[in-house]
N, C-alpha and C positions, 0 to 999 in steps of 0.2 A: 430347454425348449420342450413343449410341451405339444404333443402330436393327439389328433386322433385317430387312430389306426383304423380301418376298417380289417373288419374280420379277414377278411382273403388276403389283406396285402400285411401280417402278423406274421407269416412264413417266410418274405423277400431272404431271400441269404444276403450275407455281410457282402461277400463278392461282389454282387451285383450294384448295391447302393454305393460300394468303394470306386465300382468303376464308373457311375453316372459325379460321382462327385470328383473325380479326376476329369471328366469330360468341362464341368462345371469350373474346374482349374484352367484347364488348356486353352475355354473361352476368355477367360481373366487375365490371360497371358504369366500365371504363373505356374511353369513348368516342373520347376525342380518338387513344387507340393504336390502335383499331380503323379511325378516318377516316383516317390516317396511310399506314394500312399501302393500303389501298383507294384513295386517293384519286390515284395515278399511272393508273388505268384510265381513269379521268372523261375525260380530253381525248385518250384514245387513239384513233386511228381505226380500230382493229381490233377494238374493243370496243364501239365504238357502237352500229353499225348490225347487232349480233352477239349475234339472239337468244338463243341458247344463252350467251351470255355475261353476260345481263341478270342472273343470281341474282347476280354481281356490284356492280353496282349497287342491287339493292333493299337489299343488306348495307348498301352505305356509306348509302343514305338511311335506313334505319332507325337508322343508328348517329348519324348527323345529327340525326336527330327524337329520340331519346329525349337527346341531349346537351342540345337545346335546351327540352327539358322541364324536366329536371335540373336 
């Protein structure tokens, strides 16, 4: 795939585009690729205690909760 990047969006961190592309899963109704991709933050400790890092997390638990609905 072949992107053109604008300058300012060159910096996006992996985190962020990991978690809009699990969001992108959860609407697909596939869960278990969405916990997958999310679920290396969970025991990180740079994400923990890293509010700004929580949308993180609410992802992969909502991707948890509707799997287990499912």
């Amino acid at each position: 795939m072949k992107l053109n990047w604008k300058e300012k969006n060159k910096s996006i961190s992996r985190d962020y585009i990991e978690e809009r592309l699990s969001r992108l899963y959860i609407v697909l109704g596939e869960y278990d690729k969405a916990i997958n991709l999310l679920i290396k933050y969970r025991n990180n400790k740079n994400y923990i205690n890293n509010a700004a890092k929580s949308y993180i997390f609410r992802t992969l638990n909502l991707a948890e909760e509707l799997k287990n609905v499912s």
